[in-house]
C-alpha positions as a Markdown table, in Angstrom:
| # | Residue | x | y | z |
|---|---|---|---|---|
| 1 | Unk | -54.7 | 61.7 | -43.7 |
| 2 | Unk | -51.8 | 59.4 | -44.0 |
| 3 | Unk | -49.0 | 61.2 | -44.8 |
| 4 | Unk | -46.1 | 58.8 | -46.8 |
| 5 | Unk | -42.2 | 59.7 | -47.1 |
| 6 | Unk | -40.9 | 57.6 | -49.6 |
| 7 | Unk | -37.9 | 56.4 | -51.0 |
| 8 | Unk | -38.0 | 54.6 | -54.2 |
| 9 | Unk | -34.5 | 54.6 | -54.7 |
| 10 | Unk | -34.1 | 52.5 | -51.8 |
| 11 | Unk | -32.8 | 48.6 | -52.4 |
| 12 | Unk | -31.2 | 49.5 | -55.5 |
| 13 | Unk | -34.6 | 50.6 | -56.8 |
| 14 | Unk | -36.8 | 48.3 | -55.7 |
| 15 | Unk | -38.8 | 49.9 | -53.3 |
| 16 | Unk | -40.6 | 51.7 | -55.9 |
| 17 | Unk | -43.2 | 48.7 | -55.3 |
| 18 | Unk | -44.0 | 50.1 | -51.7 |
| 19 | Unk | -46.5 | 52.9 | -52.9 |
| 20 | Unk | -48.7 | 49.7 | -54.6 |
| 21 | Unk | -48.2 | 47.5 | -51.2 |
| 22 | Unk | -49.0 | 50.4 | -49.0 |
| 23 | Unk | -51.8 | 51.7 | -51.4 |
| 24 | Unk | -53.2 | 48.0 | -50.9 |
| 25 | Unk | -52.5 | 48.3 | -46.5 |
| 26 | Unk | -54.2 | 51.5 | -46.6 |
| 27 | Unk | -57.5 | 51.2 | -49.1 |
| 28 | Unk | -59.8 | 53.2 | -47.9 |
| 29 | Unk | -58.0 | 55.8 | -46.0 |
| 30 | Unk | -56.7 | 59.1 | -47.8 |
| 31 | Unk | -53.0 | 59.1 | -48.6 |
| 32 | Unk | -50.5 | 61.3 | -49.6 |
| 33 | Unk | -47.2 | 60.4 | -50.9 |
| 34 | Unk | -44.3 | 62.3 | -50.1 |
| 35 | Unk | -40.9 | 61.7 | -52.5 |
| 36 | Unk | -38.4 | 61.9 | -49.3 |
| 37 | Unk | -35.5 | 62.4 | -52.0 |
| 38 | Unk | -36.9 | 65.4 | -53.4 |
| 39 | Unk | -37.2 | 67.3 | -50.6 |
| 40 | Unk | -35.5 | 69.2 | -48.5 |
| 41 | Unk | -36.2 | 68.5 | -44.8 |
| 42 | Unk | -39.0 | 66.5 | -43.8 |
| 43 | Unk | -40.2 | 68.6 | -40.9 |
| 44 | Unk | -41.3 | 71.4 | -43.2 |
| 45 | Unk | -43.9 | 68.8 | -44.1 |
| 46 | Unk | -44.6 | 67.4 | -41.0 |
| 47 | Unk | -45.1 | 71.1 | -39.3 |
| 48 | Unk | -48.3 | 71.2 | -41.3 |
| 49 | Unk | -49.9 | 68.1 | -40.5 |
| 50 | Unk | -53.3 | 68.0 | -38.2 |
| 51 | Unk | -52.7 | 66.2 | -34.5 |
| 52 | Unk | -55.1 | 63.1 | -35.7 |
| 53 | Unk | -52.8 | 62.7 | -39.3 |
| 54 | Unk | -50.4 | 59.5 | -38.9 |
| 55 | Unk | -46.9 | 59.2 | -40.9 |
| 56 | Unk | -45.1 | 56.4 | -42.7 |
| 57 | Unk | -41.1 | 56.3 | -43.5 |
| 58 | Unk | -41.1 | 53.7 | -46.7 |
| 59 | Unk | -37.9 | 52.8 | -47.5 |
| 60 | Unk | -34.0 | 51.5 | -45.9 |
| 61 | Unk | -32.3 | 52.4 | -42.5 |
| 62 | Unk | -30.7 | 55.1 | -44.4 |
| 63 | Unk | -33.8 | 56.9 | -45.2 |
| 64 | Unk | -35.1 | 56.3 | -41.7 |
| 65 | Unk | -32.4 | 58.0 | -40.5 |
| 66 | Unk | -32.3 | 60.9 | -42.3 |
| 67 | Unk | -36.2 | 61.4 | -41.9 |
| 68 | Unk | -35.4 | 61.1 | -37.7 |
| 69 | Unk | -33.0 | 63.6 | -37.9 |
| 70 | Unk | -34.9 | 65.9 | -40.1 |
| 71 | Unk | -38.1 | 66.4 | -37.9 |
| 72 | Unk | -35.9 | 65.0 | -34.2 |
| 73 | Unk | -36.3 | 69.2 | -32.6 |
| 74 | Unk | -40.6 | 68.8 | -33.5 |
| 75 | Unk | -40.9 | 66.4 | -31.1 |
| 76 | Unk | -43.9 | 64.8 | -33.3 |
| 77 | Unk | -47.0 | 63.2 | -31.3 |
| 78 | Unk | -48.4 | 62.1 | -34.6 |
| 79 | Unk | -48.5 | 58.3 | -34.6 |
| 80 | Unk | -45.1 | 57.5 | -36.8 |
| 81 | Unk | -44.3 | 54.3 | -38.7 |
| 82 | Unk | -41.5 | 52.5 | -41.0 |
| 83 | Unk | -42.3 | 50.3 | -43.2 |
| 84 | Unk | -39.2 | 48.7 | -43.9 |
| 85 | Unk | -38.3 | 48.4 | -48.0 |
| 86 | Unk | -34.4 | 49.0 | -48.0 |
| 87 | Unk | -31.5 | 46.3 | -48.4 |
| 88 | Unk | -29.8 | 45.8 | -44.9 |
| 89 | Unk | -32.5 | 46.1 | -42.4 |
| 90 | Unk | -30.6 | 46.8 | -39.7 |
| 91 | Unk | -33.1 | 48.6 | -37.5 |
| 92 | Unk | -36.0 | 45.9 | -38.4 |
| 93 | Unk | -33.6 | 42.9 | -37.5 |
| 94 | Unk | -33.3 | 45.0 | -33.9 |
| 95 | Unk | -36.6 | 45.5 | -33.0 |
| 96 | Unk | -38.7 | 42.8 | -34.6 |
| 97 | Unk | -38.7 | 40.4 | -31.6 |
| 98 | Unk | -39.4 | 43.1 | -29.6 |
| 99 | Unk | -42.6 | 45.5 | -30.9 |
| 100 | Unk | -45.6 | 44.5 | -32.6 |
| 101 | Unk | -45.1 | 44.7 | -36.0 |
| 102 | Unk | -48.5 | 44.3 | -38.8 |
| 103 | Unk | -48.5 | 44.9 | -42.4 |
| 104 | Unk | -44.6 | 45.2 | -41.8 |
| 105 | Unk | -45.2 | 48.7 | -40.3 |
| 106 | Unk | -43.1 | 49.1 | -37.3 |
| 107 | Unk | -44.3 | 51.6 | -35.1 |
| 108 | Unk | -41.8 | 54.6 | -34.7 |
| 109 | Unk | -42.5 | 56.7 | -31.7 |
| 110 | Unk | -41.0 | 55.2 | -29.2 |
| 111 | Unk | -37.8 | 54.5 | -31.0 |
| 112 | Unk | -37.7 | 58.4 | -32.1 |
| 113 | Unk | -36.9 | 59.3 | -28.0 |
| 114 | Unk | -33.2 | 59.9 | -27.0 |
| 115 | Unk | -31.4 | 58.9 | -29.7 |
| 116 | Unk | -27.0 | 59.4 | -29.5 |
| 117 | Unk | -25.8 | 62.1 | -31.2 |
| 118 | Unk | -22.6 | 61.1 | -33.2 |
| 119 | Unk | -20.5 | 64.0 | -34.5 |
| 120 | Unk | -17.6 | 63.1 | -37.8 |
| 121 | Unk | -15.7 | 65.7 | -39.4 |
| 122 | Unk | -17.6 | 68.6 | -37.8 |
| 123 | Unk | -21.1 | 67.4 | -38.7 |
| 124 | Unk | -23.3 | 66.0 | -35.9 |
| 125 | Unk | -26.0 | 63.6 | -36.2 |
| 126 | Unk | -28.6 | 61.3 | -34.2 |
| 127 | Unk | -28.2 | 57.8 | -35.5 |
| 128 | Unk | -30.7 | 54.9 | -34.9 |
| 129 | Unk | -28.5 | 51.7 | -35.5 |
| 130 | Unk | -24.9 | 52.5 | -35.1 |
| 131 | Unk | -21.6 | 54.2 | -36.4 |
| 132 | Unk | -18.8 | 51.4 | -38.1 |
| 133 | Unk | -15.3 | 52.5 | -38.1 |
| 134 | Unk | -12.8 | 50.2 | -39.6 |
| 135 | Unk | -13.6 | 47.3 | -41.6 |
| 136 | Unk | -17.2 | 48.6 | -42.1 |
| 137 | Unk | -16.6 | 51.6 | -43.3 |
| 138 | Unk | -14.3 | 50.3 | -45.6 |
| 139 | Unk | -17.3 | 48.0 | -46.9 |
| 140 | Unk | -19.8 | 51.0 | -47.4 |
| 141 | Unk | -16.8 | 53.0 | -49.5 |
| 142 | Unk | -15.8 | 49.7 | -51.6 |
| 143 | Unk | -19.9 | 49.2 | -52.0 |
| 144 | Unk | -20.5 | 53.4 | -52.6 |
| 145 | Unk | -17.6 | 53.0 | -55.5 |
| 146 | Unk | -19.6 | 49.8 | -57.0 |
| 147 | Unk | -22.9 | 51.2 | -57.1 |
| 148 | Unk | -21.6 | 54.3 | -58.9 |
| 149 | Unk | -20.4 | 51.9 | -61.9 |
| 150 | Unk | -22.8 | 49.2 | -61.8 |
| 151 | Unk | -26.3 | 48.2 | -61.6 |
| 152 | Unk | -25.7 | 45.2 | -59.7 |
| 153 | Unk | -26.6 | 43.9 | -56.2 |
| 154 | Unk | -23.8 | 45.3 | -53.7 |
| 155 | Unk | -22.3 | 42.2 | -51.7 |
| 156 | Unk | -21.0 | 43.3 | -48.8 |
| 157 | Unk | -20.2 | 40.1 | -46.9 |
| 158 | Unk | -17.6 | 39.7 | -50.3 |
| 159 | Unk | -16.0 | 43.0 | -49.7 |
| 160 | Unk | -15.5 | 42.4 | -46.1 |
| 161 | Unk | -13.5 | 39.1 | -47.0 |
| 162 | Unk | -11.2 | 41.0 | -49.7 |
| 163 | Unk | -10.7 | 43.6 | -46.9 |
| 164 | Unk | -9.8 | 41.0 | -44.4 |
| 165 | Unk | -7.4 | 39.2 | -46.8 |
| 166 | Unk | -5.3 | 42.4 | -47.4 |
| 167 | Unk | -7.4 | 45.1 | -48.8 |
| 168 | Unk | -8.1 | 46.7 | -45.4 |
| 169 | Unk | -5.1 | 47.5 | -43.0 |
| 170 | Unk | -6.2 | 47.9 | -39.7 |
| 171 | Unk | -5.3 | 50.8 | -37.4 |
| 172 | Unk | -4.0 | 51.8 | -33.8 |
| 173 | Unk | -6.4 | 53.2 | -32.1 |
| 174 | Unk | -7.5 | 55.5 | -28.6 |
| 175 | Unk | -10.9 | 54.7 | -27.3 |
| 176 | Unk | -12.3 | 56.8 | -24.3 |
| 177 | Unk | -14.9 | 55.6 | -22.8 |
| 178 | Unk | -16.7 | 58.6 | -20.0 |
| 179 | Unk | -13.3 | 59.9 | -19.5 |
| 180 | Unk | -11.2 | 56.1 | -19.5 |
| 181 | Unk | -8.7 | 55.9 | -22.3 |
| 182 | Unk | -7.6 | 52.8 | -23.6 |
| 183 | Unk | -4.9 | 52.4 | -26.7 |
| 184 | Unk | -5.3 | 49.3 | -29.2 |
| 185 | Unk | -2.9 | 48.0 | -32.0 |
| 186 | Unk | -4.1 | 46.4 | -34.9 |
| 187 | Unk | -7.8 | 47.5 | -34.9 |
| 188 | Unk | -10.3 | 46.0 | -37.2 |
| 189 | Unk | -13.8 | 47.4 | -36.0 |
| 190 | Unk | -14.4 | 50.1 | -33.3 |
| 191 | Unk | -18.2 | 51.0 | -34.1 |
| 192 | Unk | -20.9 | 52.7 | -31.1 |
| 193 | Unk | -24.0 | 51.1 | -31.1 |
| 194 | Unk | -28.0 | 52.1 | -29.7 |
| 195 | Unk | -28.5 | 48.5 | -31.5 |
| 196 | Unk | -27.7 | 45.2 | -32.1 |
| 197 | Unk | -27.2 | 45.0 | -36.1 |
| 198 | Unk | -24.8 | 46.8 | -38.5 |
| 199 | Unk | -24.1 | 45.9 | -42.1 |
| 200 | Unk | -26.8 | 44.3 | -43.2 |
| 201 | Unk | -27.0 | 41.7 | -40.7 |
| 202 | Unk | -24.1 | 41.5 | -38.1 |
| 203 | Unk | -25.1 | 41.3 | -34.2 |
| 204 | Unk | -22.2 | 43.2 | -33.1 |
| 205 | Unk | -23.9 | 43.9 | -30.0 |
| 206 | Unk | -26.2 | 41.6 | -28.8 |
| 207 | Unk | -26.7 | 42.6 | -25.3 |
| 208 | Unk | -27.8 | 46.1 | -26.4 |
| 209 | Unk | -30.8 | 47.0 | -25.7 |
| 210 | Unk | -31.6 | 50.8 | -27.8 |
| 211 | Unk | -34.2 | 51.2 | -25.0 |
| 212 | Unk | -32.4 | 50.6 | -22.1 |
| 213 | Unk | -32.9 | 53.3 | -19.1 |
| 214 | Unk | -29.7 | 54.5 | -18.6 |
| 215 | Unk | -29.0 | 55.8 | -21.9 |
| 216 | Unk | -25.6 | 54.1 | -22.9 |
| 217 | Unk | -24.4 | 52.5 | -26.1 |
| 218 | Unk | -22.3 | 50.0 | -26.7 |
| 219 | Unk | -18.3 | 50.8 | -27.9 |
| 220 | Unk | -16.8 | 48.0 | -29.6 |
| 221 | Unk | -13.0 | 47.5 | -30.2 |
| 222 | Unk | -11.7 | 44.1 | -32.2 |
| 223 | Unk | -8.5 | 44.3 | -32.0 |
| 224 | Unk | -5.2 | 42.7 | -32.0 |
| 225 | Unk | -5.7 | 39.6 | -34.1 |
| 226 | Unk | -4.1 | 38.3 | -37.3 |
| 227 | Unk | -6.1 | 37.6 | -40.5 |
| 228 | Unk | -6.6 | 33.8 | -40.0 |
| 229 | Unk | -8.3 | 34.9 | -36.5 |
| 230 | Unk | -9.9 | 37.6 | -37.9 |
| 231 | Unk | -11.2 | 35.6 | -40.7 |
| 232 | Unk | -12.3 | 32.5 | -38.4 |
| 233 | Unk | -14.4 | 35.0 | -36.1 |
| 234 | Unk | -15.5 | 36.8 | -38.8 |
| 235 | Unk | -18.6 | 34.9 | -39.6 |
| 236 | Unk | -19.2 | 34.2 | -35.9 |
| 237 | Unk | -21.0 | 38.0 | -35.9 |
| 238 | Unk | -23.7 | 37.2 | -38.0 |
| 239 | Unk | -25.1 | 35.0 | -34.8 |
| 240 | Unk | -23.5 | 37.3 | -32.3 |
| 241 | Unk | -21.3 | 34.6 | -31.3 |
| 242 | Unk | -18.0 | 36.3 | -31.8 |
| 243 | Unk | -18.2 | 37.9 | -28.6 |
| 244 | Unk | -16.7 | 34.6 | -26.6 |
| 245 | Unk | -13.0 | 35.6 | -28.6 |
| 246 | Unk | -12.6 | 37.9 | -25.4 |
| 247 | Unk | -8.8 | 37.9 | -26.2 |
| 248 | Unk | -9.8 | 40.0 | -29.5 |
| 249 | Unk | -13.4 | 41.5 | -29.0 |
| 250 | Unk | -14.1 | 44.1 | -26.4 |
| 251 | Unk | -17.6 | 45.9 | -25.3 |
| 252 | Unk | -17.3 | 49.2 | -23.2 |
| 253 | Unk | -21.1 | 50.6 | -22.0 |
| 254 | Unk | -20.9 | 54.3 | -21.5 |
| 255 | Unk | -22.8 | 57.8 | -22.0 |
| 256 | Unk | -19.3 | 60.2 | -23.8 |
| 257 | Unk | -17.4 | 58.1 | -26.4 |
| 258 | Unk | -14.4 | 59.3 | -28.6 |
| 259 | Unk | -12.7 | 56.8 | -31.3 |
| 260 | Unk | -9.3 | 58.0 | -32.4 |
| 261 | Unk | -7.3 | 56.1 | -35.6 |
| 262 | Unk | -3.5 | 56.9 | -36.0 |
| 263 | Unk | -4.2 | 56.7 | -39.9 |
| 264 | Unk | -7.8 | 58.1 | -41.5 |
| 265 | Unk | -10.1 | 55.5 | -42.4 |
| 266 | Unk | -13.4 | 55.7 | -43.8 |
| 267 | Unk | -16.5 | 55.2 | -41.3 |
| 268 | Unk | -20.7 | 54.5 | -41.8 |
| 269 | Unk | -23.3 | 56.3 | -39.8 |
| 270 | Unk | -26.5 | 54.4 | -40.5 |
| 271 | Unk | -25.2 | 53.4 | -43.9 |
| 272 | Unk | -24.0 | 57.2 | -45.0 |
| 273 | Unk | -20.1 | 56.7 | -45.5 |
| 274 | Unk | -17.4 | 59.3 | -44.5 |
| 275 | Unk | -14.5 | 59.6 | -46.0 |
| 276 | Unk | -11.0 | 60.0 | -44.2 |
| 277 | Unk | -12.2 | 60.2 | -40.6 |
| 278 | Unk | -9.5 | 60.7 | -37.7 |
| 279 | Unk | -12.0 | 60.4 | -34.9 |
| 280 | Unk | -15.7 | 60.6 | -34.1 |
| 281 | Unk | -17.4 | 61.4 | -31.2 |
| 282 | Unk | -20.7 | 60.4 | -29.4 |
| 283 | Unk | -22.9 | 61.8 | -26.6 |
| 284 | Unk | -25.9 | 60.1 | -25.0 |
| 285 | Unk | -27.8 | 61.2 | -22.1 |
């Protein structure tokens, strides 16, 4: 049996086409599908399933993570998969170079070991792509607020400008890195990273490898820059070429992170906004 959480909510509705694509992968085999939005944790499913019975997440980076965290404690040996139907595509623009991907299923298990555990406003988390703090988050509560109202395609790169011009201020910040603190004035971004990609398509990171042996993620700080700096850079991340502005970007490797604002600010784990975070926290061993 093929067991299927799905989310056809995902990509502004979209992804309702999956079940058809997947029913077409799949002919043959027995299938269940499994409305991930209408339940309340996945692992009281995936408790139940037979050790030969494989899985498929079907939907966005949102609905990945929030199926990862759900059944993380079960430790699952059942052959997992995520087929990728959401609108950023974070985790997919991470690992496609570097797994074998068919039928656009990405296989999961691997990526389901170790993952950082991020804790905001006294919840705590595992997240697979990456927590944005600043600017970002920002973006995710300007694009929450649109999608409540409107029907329409969320652009996030256009938000991000607006904020850059003057909708966004950016913040003072204290970053401590295993124990090392280091203050920063005019902050734009200070996201933690297991990948490469936030917000729908930035390489924030691009030397980080979510893989890597000795468990550390990436702490990012741009900081102390104008707006015509900020804006000139700003497009630079899509390529991951921003990170030659050394006099404004900054990369930190280590296992303990905290991320302190003087002024609340709203933040994105794996696309879920928070609203008026201080600090977060993050723990990877």
């Amino acid at each position: 049996m093929i067991y299927i959480f799905i989310n056809r909510l995902s990509n502004n509705g979209k992804a309702v086409d999956a079940q058809g694509e997947l029913e077409k992968i799949f002919e043959g085999h027995e299938l269940k599908f499994i409305d991930i939005t209408s339940i309340t944790n996945a692992a009281d499913s995936c408790r139940m399933l037979s050790p030969d019975d494989k899985i498929v997440i079907a939907g966005g980076d949102g609905t990945l993570s929030r199926f990862v965290n759900d059944v993380y404690d079960l430790q699952l040996t059942n052959e997992v998969y995520f087929y990728t139907c959401g609108s950023g595509n974070d985790f997919l623009n991470d690992v496609c170079e570097r797994c074998q991907i068919k039928d656009n299923l990405i296989p999961m298990n691997d990526f389901m070991k170790n993952l950082p555990l991020v804790t905001v406003n006294g919840k705590s988390s595992r997240f697979i792509n990456g927590i944005g703090y600043g600017i970002d988050g920002y973006c995710c509560e300007e694009g929450d607020r649109i999608r409540e109202s409107s029907n329409k395609k969320v652009d996030y790169t256009a938000i991000a400008i607006k904020g850059l011009l003057g909708k966004f201020n950016p913040r003072n910040a204290k970053v401590t890195v295993d124990g090392v603190t280091t203050e920063y004035k005019k902050v734009w971004l200070a996201p933690t990273m297991i990948g490469r990609f936030f917000g729908g398509g930035m390489m924030i990171t691009p030397q980080q490898n979510r893989l890597n042996a000795e468990h550390v993620v990436s702490s990012v700080v741009v900081h102390d820059a104008g707006k015509l700096k900020i804006l000139t850079v700003f497009p630079k991340i899509f390529k991951g070429k921003h990170v030659s502005h050394t006099d404004i970007y900054e990369v930190k490797l280590g296992h303990e992170i905290r991320v302190e604002f003087d002024k609340p600010c709203a933040l994105q784990v794996d696309g879920e906004t928070y609203l008026n975070v201080k600090f977060y926290t993050v723990s990877y061993h």
